[in-house]
N, C-alpha and C positions, 0 to 999 in steps of 0.2 A: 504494500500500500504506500503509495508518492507521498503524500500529505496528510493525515488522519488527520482529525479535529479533536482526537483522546487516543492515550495510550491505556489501554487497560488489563494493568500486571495481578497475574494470579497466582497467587503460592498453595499449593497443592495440601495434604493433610498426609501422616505418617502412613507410610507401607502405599502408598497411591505414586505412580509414575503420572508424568507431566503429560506425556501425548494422549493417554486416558482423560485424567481430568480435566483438560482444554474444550474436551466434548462437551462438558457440561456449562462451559462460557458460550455457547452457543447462541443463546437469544441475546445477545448483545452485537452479534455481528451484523451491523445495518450499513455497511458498505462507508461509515465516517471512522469507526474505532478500531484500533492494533489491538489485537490479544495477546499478550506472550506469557506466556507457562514457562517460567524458567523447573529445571526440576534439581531437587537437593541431590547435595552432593556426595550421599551414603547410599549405595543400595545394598542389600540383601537378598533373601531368599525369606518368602511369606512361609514357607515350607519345608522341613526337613527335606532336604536332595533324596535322604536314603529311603523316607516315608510315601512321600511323596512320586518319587520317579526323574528323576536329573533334566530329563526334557521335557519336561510339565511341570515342571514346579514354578510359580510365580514369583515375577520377582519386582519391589515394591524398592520408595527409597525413605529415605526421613532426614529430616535436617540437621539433628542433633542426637545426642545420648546423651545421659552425664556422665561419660569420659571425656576427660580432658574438653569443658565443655565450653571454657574463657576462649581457649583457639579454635574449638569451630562455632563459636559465636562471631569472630571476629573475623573467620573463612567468609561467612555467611555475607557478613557484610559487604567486605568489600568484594565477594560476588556479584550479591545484587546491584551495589552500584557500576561495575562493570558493562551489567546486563542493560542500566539504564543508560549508561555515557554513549552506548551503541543506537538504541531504539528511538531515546528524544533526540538525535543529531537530527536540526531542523537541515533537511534538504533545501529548501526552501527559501528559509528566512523564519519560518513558523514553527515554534515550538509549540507541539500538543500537549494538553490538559495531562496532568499522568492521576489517574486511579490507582488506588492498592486495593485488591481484594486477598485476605486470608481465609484460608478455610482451614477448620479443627487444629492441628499441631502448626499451619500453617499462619496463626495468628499472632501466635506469639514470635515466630520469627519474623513477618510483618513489624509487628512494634518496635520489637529490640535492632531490626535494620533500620526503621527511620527516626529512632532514638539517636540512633548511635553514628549514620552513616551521616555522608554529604548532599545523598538524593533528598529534592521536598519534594511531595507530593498535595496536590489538591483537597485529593477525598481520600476515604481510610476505611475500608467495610472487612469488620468482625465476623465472620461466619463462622458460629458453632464453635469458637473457640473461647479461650482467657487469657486478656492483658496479662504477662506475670509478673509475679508481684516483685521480682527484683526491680523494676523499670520505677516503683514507687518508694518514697515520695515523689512529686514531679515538683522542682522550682519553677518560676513565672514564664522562664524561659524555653523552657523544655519544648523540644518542636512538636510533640504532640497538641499541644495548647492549641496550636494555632491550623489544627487540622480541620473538616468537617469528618467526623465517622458516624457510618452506623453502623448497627449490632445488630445483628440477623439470629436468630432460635428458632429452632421448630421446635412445634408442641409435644411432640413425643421423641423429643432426641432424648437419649438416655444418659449422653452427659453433660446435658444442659438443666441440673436436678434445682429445685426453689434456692436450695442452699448456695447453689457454684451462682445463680443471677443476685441475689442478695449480695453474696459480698463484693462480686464487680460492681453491681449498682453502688455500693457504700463507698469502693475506692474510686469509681468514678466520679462521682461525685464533689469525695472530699476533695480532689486533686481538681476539679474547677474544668473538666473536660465535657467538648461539646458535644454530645452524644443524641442521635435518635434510633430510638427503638425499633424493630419490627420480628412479629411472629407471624410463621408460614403453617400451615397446618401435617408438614409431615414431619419427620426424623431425623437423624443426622447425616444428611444430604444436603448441595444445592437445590434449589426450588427455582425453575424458571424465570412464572410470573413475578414471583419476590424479586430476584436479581434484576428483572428488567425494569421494575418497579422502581425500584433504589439507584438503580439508572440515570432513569430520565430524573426523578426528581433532583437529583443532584449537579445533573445540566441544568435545572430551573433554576437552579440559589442563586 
């Protein structure tokens, strides 16, 4: 795509490959906005080789472990910005809008890149995951501050329990972050309608 009018970056969820997940950005491709799925940079096997079968066994990646978890937090980052110094090069003259979407494990690596890194982004969509709590307190400064997000749930995700939305609600909160809500009515999945919802409204602001 020559010139998009938005970049719109998706960070996948653990044990999920990038070329899978992208399928699921789908209703966002209206012939203005770049998708990129960048995918982490650990893969595995979802399956014991020997349980499983060596050439059927699926193979998934994640962003992190807690090994050694200060360096590949800090892999993390200056990947992603890598991935952006590439994708916002206005050809043009025009630099496009950049979106972050996180989805589940991919949330928290969203935060802690544009905490930490030199990319800004626009907007900021939470899906099915949690802020973690190292990134808090935030100072007045904090690039979060000056984000729009929203925070996307389904009603029967299973780990999205009263308890895990309470206490993001209370840190959100305290820490003075712009946030709008929304609930999809399935599980812990993207939702279409929702994402394309959280879309367009966010072109509106």
């Amino acid at each position: 795509m020559p010139d998009p009018r938005e970049v719109w970056l998706a960070l996948h969820g653990y044990g999920q490959l990038a070329a899978r997940f992208i399928r699921h950005l789908a209703p966002l491709a209206d012939g203005t906005r770049l998708i990129v799925a960048p995918e982490a940079l650990s893969r595995f096997y979802l399956e014991h080789p020997a349980t499983a079968g060596s050439a059927h066994t699926r193979v998934g990646a994640t962003w992190m472990t807690r090994e050694d978890r200060v360096a590949e937090i800090a892999d993390q980052v200056e990947y992603l910005d890598a991935v952006c110094d590439t994708v916002l090069a206005p050809p043009g003259g025009h630099r496009p809008r950049l979106h972050v979407i996180g989805f589940s494990q991919g949330v928290a690596t969203a935060t802690r890149w544009l905490a930490n890194g030199r990319t800004r982004a626009a907007h900021l969509v939470l899906w099915s995951g949690r802020i973690p709590a190292d990134l808090f307190p935030m100072p007045d400064d904090h690039p979060l501050r000056h984000l729009r997000i929203d925070v996307v749930t389904g009603a029967h995700d299973p780990l999205a329990t009263t308890d895990v939305l309470d206490e993001q609600r209370e840190l959100v909160q305290r820490n003075g972050l712009a946030v709008t809500g929304h609930r999809h009515a399935g599980g812990h999945r993207i939702d279409g309608p929702t994402l394309l919802q959280v879309a367009t409204a966010a072109f509106d602001r």
